[in-house]
C-alpha positions as CSV (number, residue, x, y, z in Angstrom):
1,X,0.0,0.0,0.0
2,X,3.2,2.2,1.0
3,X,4.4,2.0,-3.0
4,X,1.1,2.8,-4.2
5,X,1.2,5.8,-2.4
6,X,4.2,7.1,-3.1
7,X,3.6,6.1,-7.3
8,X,0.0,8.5,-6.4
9,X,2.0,11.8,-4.8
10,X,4.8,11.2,-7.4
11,X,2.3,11.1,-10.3
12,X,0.5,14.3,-8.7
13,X,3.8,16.0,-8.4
14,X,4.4,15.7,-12.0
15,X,1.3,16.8,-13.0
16,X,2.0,19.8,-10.7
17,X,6.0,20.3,-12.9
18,X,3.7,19.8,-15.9
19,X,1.4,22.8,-15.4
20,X,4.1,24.7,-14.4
21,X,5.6,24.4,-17.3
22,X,2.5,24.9,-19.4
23,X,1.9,27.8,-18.0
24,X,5.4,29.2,-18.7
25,X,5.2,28.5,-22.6
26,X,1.1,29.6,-22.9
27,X,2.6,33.0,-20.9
28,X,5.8,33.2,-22.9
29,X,3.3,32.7,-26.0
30,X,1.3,35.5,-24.8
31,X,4.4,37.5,-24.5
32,X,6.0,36.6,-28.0
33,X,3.0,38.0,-30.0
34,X,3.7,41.1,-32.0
35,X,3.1,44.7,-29.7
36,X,2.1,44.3,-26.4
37,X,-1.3,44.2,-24.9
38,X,-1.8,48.1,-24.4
39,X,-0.4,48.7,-27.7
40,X,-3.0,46.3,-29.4
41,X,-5.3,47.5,-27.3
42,X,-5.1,51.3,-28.0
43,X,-4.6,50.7,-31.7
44,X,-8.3,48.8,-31.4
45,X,-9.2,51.7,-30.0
46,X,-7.8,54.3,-32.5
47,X,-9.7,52.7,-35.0
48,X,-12.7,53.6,-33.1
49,X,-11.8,57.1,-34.1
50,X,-10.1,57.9,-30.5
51,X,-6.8,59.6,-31.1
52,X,-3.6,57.5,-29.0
53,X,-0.1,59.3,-28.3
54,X,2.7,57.2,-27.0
55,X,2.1,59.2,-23.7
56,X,-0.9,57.1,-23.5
57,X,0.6,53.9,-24.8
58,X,3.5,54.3,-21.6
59,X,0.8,54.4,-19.5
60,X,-1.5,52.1,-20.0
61,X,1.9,49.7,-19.8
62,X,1.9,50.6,-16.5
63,X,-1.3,50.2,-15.5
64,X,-1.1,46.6,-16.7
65,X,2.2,46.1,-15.5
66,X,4.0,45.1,-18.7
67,X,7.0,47.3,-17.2
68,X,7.8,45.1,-14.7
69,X,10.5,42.0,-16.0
70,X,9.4,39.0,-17.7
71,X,10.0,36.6,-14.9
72,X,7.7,38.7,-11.9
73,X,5.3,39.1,-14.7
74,X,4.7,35.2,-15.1
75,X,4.8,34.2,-11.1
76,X,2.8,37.3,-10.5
77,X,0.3,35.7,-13.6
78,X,0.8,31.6,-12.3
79,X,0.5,32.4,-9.0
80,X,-3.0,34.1,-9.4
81,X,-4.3,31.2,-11.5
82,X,-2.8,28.6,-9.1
83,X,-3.9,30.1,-5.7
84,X,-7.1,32.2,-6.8
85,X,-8.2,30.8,-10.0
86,X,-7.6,34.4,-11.7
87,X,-6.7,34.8,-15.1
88,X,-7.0,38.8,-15.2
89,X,-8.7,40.7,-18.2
90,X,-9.3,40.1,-21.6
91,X,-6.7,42.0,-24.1
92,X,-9.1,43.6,-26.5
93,X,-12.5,42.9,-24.6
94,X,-10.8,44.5,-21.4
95,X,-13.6,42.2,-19.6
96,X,-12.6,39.9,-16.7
97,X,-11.5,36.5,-18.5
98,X,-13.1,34.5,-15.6
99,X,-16.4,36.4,-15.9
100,X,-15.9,36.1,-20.0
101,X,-16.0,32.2,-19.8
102,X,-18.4,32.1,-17.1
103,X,-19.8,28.1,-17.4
104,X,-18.9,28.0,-21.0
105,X,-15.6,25.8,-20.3
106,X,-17.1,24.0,-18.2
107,X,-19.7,23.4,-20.7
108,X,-17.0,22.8,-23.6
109,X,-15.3,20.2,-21.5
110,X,-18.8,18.7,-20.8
111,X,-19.5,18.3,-24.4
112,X,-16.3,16.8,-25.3
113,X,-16.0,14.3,-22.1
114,X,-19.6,13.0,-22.7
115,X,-18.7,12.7,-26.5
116,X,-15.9,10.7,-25.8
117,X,-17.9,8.5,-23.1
118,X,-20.3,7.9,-26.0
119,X,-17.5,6.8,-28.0
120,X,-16.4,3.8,-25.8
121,X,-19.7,2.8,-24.4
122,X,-19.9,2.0,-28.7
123,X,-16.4,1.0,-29.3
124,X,-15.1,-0.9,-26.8
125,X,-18.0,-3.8,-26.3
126,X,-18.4,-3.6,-30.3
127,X,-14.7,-4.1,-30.9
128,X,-14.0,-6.6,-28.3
129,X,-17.2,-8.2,-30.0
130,X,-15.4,-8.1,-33.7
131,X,-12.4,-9.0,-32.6
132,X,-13.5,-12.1,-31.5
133,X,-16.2,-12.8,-34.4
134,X,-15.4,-15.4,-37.0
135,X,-18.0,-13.6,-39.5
136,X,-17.3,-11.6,-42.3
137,X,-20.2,-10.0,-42.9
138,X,-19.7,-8.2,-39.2
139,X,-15.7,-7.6,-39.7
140,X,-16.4,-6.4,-42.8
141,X,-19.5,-4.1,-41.8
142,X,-17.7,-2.4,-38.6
143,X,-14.6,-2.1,-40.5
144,X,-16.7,0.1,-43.4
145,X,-18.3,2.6,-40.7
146,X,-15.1,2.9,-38.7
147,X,-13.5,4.1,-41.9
148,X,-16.4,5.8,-43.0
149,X,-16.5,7.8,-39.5
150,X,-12.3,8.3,-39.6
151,X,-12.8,9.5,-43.4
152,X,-16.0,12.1,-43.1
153,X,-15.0,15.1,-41.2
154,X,-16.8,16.5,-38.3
155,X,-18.4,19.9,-39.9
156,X,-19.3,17.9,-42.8
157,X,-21.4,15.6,-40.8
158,X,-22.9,18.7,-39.1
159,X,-23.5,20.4,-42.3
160,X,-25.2,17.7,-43.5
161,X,-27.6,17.1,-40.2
162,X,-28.0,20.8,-40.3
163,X,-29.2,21.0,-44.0
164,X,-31.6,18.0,-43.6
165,X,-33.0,19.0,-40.7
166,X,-33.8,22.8,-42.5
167,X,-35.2,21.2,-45.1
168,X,-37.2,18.7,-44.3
169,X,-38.1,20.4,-40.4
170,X,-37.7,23.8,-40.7
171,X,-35.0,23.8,-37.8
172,X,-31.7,24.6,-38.0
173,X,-30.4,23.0,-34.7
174,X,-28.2,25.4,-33.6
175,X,-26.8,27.0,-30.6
176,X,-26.8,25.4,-26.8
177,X,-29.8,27.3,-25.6
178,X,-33.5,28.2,-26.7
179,X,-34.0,32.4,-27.0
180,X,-35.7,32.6,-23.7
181,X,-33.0,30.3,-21.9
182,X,-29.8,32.0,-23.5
183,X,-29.1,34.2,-20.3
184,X,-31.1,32.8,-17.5
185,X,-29.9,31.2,-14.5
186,X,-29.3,27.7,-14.6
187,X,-32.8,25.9,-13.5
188,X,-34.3,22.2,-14.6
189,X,-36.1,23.8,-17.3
190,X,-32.6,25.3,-18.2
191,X,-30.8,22.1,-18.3
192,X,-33.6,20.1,-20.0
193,X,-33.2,22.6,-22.9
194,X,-29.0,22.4,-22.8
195,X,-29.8,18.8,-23.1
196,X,-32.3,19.2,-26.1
197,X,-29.6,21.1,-27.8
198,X,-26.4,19.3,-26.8
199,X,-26.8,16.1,-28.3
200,X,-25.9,17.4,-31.8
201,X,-22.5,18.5,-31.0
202,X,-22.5,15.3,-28.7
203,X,-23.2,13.1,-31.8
204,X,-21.1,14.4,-34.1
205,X,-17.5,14.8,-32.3
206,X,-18.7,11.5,-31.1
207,X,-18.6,10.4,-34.2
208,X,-15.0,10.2,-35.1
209,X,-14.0,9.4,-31.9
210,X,-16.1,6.4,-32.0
211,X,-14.6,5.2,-35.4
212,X,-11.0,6.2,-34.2
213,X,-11.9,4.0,-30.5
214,X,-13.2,1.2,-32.4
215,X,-10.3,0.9,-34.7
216,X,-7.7,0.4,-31.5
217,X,-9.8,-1.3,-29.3
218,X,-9.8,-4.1,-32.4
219,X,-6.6,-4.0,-33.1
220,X,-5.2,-4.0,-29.5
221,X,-7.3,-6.9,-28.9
222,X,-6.6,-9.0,-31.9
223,X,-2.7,-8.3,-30.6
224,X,-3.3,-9.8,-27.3
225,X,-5.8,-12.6,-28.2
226,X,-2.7,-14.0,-29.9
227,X,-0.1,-13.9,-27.1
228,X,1.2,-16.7,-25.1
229,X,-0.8,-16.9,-21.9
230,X,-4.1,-16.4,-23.8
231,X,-2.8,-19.8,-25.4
232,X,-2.3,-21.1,-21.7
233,X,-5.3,-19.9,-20.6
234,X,-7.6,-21.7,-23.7
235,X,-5.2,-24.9,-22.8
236,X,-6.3,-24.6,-19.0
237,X,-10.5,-25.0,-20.3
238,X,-11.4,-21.3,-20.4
239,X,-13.1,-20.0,-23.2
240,X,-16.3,-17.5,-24.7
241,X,-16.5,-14.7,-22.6
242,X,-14.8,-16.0,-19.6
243,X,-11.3,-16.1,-21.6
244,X,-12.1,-13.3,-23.6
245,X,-13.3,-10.1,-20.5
246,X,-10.5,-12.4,-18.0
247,X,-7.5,-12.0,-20.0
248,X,-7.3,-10.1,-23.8
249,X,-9.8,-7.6,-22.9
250,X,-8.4,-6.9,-19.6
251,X,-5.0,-6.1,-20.7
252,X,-6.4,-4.2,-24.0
253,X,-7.9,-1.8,-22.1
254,X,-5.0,0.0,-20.6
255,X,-3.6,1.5,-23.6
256,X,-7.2,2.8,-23.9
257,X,-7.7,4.1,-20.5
258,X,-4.2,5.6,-20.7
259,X,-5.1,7.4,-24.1
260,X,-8.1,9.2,-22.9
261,X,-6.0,12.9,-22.2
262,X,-4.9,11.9,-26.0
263,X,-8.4,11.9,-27.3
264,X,-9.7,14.7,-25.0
265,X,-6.9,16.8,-26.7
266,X,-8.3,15.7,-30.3
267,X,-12.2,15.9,-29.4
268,X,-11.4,19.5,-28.4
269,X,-9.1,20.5,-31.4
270,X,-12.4,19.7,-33.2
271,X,-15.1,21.7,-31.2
272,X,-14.3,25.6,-33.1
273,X,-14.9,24.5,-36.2
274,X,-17.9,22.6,-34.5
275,X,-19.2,25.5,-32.7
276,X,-18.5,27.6,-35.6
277,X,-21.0,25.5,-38.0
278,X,-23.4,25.2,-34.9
279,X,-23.0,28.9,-33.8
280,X,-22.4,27.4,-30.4
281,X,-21.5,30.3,-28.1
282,X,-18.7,28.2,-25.5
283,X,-14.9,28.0,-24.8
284,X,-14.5,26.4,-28.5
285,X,-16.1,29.7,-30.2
286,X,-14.2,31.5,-27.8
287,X,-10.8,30.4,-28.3
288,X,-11.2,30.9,-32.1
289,X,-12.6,34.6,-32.3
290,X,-9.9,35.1,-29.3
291,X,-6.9,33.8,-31.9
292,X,-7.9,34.3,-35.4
293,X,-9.7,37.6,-35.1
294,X,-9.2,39.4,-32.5
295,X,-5.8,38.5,-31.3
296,X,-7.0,38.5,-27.6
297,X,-3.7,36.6,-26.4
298,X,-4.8,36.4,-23.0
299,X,-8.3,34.7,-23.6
300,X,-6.6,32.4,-25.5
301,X,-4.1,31.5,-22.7
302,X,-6.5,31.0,-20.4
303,X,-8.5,28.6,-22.4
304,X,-5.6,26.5,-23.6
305,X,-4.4,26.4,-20.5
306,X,-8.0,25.1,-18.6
307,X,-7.9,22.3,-21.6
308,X,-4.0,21.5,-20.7
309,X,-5.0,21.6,-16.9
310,X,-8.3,19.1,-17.8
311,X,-5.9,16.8,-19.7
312,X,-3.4,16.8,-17.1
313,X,-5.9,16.0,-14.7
314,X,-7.5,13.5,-16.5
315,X,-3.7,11.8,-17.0
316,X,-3.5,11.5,-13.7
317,X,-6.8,10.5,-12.9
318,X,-6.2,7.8,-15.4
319,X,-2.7,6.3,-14.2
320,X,-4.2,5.8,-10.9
321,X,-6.7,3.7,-12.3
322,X,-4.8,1.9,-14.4
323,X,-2.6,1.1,-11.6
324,X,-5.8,-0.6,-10.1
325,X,-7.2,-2.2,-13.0
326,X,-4.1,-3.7,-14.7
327,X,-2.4,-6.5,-12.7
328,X,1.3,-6.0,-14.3
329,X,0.8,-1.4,-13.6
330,X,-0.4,-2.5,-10.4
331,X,2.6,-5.4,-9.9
332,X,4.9,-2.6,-10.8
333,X,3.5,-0.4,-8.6
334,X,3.0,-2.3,-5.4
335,X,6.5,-4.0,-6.2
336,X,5.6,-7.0,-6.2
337,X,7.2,-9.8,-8.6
């Protein structure tokens, strides 16, 4: 028990280096972007018609403290977002970043997590099923969707649900919430229309995740259905099920468990352009306006680093369970021969 706890404060202490050092290259990102936040800032504004001297420029440096040095700049911005949970003001919006995302991370990382859940509820019984099925026809069958869901991309599929469903229903299916439920508090009525809403995104960066989970769950089983001590085991009497959940499947799914910060990562790399087809107003719309038009560095920042923080976590979260679930992690772990 001793080793185990030790392997779960030295996996916690890495994730702890890690977002460390996230946070030093999304802040030194921040930094590298051409002019500084006042100067973007007041240029914004001096397209507004508002006249800007360099008098002003100076000063509005100081007032955000981008005189101070590089490395008080970064502890004074890390230690904020470590201890209070403070990611300052949006660049160009000049609104408070925390009150900016409000529940629309949260929401984002809802989406994606429940998207991937969807995805192995699907793939991992149905590829543990095919991997063991003698028949063509299903091999062949599971083996035509998985490609067919790696090859179609993700705002294809919703421009194609979003078309039929304007033609043939009047409705365009888009956004998280009805009109009258945009801006309210959150209430049951409130979540029951989220939910009426969120299955679309849901479905469809579920879809390739599904394909992409089915393809690996296959192919990790087929690779352990042939080792040695499956052999044993089928010489011992075992076999159906029994062998099959004991012993392949069991060992397959650790490379899958151990992947899931992996596909987080990807899900999310697919939600703007998502959210962009659906008009979806969360962190995924956000961090694309923030980067490729308005060049707000610092709402960007903080929402790659909440998705690097939610991986991380989910890493860790992840190891420990694979320490429990895999006899040889969990051999290593305990030291045990």
């Amino acid at each position: 028990m001793l080793q185990f706890i030790q392997f779960a404060i030295t996996r916690a202490f890495m994730a702890l280096v890690t977002l460390l050092l996230v946070s030093l290259i999304v802040f030194s990102l921040m930094e590298m972007v051409p002019g500084t936040c006042a100067e973007r800032y007041l240029a914004f504004k001096n397209t507004q018609g508002q006249q800007i001297t360099i008098d002003d420029i100076e000063a509005e440096k100081v007032r955000l403290g981008l005189d101070k040095p590089f490395l008080q700049r970064w502890t004074g911005w890390v230690g904020r977002v470590f201890f209070k949970g403070e990611f300052g003001d949006s660049c160009i919006l000049r609104l408070n970043i925390n009150q900016l995302l409000g529940d629309k991370f949260l929401i984002s990382l809802g989406i994606c997590l429940t998207s991937l859940v969807l995805a192995y509820l699907i793939a991992i019984p149905v590829g543990i099923i095919s991997s063991a099925s003698k028949s063509k026809w299903l091999n062949g069958s599971l083996r035509f969707v998985s490609y067919f869901g790696l090859a179609m991309p993700n705002f294809l599929l919703a421009l194609m649900i979003m078309l039929f469903s304007t033609v043939y229903f009047g409705e365009t299916l888009t956004g998280l919430f009805s009109k009258e439920y945009r801006d309210a508090e959150w209430s049951v009525a409130r979540v029951l229309d989220f939910l009426s809403h969120a299955w679309l995104p849901i479905f469809i960066l579920g879809w390739s995740a599904t394909a992409f989970a089915l393809q690996t769950v296959r192919a990790l089983m087929l690779d352990e259905s042939g080792k040695l001590y499956v052999t044993a085991a089928k010489a011992r009497g075992l076999s159906g099920g029994k062998l099959l959940w004991r012993y392949p499947a069991r060992h397959a799914l650790g490379p899958i468990v151990n992947s899931l910060g992996f596909d987080l990562n990807r899900v999310f790399n697919e939600l703007p352009i998502v959210a962009t087809i659906l008009t979806l107003t969360e962190a995924g719309s956000l961090l694309l306006e923030s980067l490729a038009r308005s060049n707000d560095q610092q709402l960007a920042g903080a929402i790659i680093f909440l998705l690097t923080a939610s991986i991380v976590a989910l890493n860790f979260v992840t190891d420990i369970a694979l320490a429990v679930i895999d006899p040889r992690v969990r051999r290593s772990v305990m030291g045990q021969g």
